[in-house]
N, C-alpha and C positions, 0 to 999 in steps of 0.2 A: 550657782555653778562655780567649783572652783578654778583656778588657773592650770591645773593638770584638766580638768575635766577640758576646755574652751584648748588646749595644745593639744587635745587627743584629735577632737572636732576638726579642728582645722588640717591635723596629718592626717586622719580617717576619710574625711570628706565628708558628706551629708548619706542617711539611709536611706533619704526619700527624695521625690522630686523636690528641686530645688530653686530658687525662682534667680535669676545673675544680678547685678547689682544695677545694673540699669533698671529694672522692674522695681527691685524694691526699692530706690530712689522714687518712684513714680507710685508708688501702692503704699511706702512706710504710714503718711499719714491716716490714710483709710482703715489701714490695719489696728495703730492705735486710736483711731474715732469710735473701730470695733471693741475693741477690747473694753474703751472706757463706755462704752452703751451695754454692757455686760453679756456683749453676744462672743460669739465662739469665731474667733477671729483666727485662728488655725484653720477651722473648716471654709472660711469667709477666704481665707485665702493660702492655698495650699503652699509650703515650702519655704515660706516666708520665715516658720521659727528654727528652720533648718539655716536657713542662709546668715540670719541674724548672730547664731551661736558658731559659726564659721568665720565669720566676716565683720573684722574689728573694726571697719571703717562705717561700714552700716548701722552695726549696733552700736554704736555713740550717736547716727542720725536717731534713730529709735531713741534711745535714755534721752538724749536732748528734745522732743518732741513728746515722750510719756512727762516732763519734769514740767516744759512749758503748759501742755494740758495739764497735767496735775494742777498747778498756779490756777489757770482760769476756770477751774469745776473742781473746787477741793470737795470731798467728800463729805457728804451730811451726816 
């Protein structure tokens, strides 16, 4: 996502339900335990990849939490 694309997002707002940042502080990590189980973690938790590409403070909880799981389950 470029940086026009994440400034459009954030003046646009989200297309779909969207989950506030109190949720996704409480559901980031389940989201990526989804992700890295290779299940469908947009469908596991709806609004979540909306709120993320909105919301710059979130999405550094996420990259900071995908980086620490990455470290402890690198890929075989």
């Amino acid at each position: 996502m470029t940086r026009r694309d994440i400034a459009l997002a954030q003046l646009i707002g989200p297309a779909a339900a969207e989950l506030g940042c109190d949720e996704c502080f409480d559901l980031v990590d389940v989201y990526v335990d989804t992700e890295l189980a290779g299940q469908d973690a947009d469908a596991a938790i709806p609004g979540m990849r909306e709120h993320l590409a909105a919301c710059p403070a979130c999405a550094e909880e996420y990259q900071s939490l995908r980086e620490i799981a990455g470290q402890e389950h690198p890929r075989r």
